[in-house]
N, C-alpha and C positions, 0 to 999 in steps of 0.2 A: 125661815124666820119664825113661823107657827111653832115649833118644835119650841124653838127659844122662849118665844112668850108663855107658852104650856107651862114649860121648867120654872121659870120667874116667880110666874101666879101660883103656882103649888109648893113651893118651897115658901112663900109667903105666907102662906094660907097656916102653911102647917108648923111654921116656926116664928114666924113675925120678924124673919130676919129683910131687910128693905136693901134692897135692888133693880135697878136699871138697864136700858137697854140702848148703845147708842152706837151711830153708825163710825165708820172709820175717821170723820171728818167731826165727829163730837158732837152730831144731831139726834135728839133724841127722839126717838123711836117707840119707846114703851118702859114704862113704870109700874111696878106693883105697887106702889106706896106714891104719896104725896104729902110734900114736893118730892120729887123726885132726887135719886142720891146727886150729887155733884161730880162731875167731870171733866178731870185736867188729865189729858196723858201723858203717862209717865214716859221717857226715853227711852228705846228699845232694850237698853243694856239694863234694865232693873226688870226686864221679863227673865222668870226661872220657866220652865216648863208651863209657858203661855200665864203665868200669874205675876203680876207686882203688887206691893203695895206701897203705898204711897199717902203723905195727908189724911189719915183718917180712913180712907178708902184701900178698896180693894178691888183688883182690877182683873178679869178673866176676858184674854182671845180667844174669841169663837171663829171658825172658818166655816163656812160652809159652800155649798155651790153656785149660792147668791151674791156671796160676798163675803168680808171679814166685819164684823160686830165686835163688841164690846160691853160686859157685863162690869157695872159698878155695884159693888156690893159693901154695905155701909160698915165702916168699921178696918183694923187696919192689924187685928189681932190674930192670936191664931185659931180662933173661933171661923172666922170670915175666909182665912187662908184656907182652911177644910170646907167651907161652904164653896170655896170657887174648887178648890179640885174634885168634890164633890159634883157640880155642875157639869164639870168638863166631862168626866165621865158618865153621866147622863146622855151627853148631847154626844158623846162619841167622836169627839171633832178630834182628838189623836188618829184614832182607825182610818178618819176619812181624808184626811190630807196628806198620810204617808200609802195611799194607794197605787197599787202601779197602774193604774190603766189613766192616771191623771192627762189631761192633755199638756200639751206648751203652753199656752194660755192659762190652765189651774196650777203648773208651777212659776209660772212667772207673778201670778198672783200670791202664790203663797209668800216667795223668796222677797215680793215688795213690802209685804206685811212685815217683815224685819221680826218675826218672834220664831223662827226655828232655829233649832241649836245647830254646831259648829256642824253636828253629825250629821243632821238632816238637810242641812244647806250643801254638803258634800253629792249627797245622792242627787239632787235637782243639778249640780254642775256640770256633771258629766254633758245632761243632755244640752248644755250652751257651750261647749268644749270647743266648738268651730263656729260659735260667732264671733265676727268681729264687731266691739259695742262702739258705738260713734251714733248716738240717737237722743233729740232732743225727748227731754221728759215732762210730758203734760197730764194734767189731770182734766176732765171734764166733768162738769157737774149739771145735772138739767137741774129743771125746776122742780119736773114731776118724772115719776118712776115709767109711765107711757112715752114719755118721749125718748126713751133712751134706746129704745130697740129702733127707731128711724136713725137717731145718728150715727149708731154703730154700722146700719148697712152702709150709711154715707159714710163713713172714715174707712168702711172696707173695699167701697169703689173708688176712691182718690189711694188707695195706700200704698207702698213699695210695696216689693215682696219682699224686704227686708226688715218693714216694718213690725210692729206689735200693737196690738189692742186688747186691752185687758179689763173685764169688769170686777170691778172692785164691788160692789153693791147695788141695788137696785135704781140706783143713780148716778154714781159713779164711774166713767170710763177715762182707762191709762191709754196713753195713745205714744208710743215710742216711734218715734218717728226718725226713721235712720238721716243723718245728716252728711252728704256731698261736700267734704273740704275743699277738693280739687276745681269745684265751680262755683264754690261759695254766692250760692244760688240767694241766701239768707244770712244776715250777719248774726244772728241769733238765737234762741229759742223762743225771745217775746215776740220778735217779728213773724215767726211763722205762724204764733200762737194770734198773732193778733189778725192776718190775713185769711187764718182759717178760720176768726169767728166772723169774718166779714162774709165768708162765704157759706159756712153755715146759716146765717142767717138770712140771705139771698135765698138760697135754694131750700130751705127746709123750716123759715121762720120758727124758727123754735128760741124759749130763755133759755141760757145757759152760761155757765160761766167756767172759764180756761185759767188753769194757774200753772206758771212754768218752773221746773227745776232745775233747770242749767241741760247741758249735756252731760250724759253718761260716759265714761270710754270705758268701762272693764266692769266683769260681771259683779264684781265686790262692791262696784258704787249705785249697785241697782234700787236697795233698800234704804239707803242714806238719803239717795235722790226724791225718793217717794217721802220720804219724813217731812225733805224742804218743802214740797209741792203740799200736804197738808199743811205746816206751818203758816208758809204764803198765803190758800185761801179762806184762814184763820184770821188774820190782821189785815187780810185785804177785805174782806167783809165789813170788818169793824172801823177800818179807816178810812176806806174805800168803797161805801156800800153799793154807791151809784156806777159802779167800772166796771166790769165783763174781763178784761183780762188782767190778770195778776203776775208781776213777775217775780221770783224770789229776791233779785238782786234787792230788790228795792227795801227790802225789809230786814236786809243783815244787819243794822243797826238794832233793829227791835229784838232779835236774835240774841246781841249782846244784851242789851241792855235789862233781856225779859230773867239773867240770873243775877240782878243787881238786890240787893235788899231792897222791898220796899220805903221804909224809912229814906234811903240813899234816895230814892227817885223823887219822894216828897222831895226834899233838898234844892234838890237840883231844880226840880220845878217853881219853886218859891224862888230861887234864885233869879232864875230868867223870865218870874211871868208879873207884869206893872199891874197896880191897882185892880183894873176893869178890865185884864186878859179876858177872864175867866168868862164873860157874858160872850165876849166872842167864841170862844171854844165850844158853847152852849148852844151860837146862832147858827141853824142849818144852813142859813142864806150866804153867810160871811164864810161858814169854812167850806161850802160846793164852791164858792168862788173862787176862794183862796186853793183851793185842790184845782181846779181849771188851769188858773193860771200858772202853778208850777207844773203843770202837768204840760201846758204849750211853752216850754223854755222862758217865761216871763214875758212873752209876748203878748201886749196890749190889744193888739188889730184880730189876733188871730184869737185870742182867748174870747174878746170879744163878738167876733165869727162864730165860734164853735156852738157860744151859752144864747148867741139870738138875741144878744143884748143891747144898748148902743155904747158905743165906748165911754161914754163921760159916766155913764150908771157903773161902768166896771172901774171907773178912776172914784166915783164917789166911794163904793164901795171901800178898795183898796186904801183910801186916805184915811176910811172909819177905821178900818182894820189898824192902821198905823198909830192912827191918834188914841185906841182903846189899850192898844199893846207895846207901845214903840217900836215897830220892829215895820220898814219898810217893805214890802214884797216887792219891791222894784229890785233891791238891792241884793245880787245873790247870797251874802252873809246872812243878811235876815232872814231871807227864806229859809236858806237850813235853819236858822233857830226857829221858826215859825212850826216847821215841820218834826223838830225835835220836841218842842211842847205837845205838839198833837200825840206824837209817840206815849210820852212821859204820862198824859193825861191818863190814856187808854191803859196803859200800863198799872197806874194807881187804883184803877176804878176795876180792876183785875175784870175787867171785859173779854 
């Protein structure tokens, strides 16, 4: 990553062209300029030879043996498009990822990154030609860049040997975890994902947070898979700050909804939100609540269990929420609508 930031700050220095540096998951990492460029990633099919542009930006993949980065580079012209192949060629990240001595591990990182072309995805298949893919796909993310080499021993002493572990970045590890149909040991991938942060935290106390991608079955849905897994602990973060496991399912509504016009979402939200919504959506204390409780099947006793609270504090609660919003959380209709405003909100305030 030194190499990257060298490139950044000297190409800054000597051109005043303003670029960014950010991890696969859209954390930023280093900026030559301030504020820093903005970044939304583009979908994989708008990379040409690791470059898209997109919104004003421009956008170069970098791979290296740390991980895959991300260069924003400000501007959307062809000015910016020559500064990012420009780049590329500095950092030599073509040379280094079509290596042959790469391991299984650095091509299944690459193939996740979803930006090599039809040609270069050919040469990495051969070497999975005799897997069979039936493996839940999770991301892991710590807090800090030292904790990651304890979890990866620990995922490599619990793992099949069918399994995969893949670091994506100095904090990120993919953990392909082959799935058992025949004993449907798990009905899931959130369930594994959710039983494996119970045990990593037992055994290795460590922050960290798991986001699931469904299962995989064929080498072609390797990259796809990795896309949903960033998406998820994207909105799971922002809607979900206080939860530790993420599942995709949960957020294919946001999915849709995230190529809707803006305008369109205003709408919609004006439609569905009374008076004095809004201060709820605002209250940390009302929406950790109102997330509890759909999160325990609208169960009163147990929602009330979970938060340490006593029940009649979770029924006042819940009566404010109703009376501020009209919309019961008792009621399963409402609740979706409650949780469709929270969407809508998040979605407006382009978070």
């Amino acid at each position: 990553m030194k190499k990257i930031v060298s490139a950044l700050s000297d190409i800054y220095q000597k051109t005043g062209i303003e670029c960014s540096l950010y991890s696969a998951f859209g954390e930023s990492l280093y900026s030559a300029s301030t504020p820093a460029v903005p970044f939304a990633l583009p979908a994989p099919s708008r990379f040409e030879d690791n470059v898209a542009q997109e919104r004003g930006v421009t956008y170069l993949c970098v791979h290296r043996m740390t991980g895959i980065y991300y260069v924003a580079i400000k501007g959307d012209d062809r000015e910016a498009r020559n500064y990012a192949f420009m780049l590329d060629a500095v950092l030599g990240s073509t040379e280094e990822r079509l290596r042959d001595d790469f391991s299984t591990e650095e091509k299944l990182r690459l193939i996740l990154s979803g930006e090599l072309s039809s040609v270069q995805k050919n040469m990495f298949r051969a070497h999975f030609s005799d897997v069979r893919f039936s493996h839940y796909m999770m991301s892991l993310v710590t807090r800090t860049r030292e904790m990651q080499a304890e979890l990866k021993h620990f995922l490599s002493m619990i793992a099949d040997k069918r399994d995969y572990i893949v670091t994506m970045d100095e904090r990120t590890l993919v953990y392909l975890r082959v799935t058992d149909d025949d004993n449907g040991e798990y009905h899931s991938s959130y369930e594994f994902a959710s039983i494996l942060y119970e045990n990593i935290k037992e055994e290795l106390r460590i922050d960290l947070t798991i986001s699931t991608g469904g299962t995989i079955r064929s080498f072609q849905e390797l990259s796809g898979s990795y896309e949903k897994v960033i998406f998820t602990y994207k909105f799971g973060k922002l809607l979900s700050p206080a939860a530790n496991v993420y599942s995709y399912n949960d957020y294919i509504l946001i999915r849709i909804l995230s190529d809707t016009p803006k305008s369109l979402l205003i709408k919609y939200f004006d439609s569905l939100l009374e008076k004095n919504g809004s201060e709820v959506l605002t209250d940390p204390e009302l929406m950790n609540t109102a997330e509890e409780f759909m999160k325990n099947s609208l169960n009163i006793s147990e929602t009330s269990r979970n938060m340490y609270i006593h029940r009649n504090t979770l029924i006042y609660r819940l009566d404010k929420i109703e009376k501020e919003t009209g919309l019961n959380l008792r009621v399963f209709g409402d609740a979706v609508t409650f949780n469709l405003l929270q969407i809508l909100n998040t979605l407006i305030k382009g978070e």
